[in-house]
C-alpha positions as CSV (number, residue, x, y, z in Angstrom):
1,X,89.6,179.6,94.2
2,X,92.9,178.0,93.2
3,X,93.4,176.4,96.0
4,X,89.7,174.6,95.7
5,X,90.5,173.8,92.2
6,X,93.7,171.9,93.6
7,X,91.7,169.9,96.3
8,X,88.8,169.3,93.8
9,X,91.6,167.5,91.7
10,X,93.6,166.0,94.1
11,X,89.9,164.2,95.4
12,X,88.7,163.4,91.7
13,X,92.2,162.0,91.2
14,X,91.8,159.6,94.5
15,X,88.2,158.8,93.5
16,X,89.3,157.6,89.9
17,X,92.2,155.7,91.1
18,X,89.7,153.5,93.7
19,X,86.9,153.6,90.8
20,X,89.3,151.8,88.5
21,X,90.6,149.6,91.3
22,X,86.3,148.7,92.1
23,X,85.7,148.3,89.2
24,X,89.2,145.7,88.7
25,X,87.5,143.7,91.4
26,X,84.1,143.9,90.1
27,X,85.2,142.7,86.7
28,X,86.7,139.6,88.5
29,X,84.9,139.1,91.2
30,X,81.0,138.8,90.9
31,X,79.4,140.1,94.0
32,X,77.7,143.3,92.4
33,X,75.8,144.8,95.3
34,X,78.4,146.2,97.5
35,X,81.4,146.5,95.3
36,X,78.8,148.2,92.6
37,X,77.8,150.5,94.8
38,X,81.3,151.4,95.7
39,X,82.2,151.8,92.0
40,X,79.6,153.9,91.5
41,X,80.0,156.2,94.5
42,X,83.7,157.0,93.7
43,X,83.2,157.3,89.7
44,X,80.3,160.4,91.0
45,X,83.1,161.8,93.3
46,X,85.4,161.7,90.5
47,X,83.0,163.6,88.4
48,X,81.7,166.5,91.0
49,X,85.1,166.9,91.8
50,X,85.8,167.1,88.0
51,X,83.1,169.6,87.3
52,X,84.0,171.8,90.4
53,X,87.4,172.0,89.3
54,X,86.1,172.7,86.2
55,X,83.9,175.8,87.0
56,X,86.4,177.4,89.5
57,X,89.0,177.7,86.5
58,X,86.3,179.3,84.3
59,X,85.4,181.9,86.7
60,X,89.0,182.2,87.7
61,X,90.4,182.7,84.3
């Protein structure tokens, strides 16, 4: 389990770092079909990952 938690971090950490850079070159760069799409693809990694990470600790703890 700890070692899931780790890799469902490491993976949500990734996925908010190119969420943040998608949605950079959203903000200044208006061609919203594709780069939306991306945004939005990494921002639901981010949070599966998240709540994975999230339910492995409880039931770890």
């Amino acid at each position: 389990m700890a070692q899931l938690r780790k890799v469902c971090i490491v993976v949500a950490v990734i996925a908010s770092v190119l969420a943040v850079v998608s949605g950079a070159i959203l903000f200044f760069v208006i061609e919203p079909p594709f780069l939306a799409s991306i945004f939005l693809a990494c921002a639901a990694i981010a949070i599966a990952c998240f709540v994975i990470a999230g339910i492995t600790a409880y039931f770890e703890a």
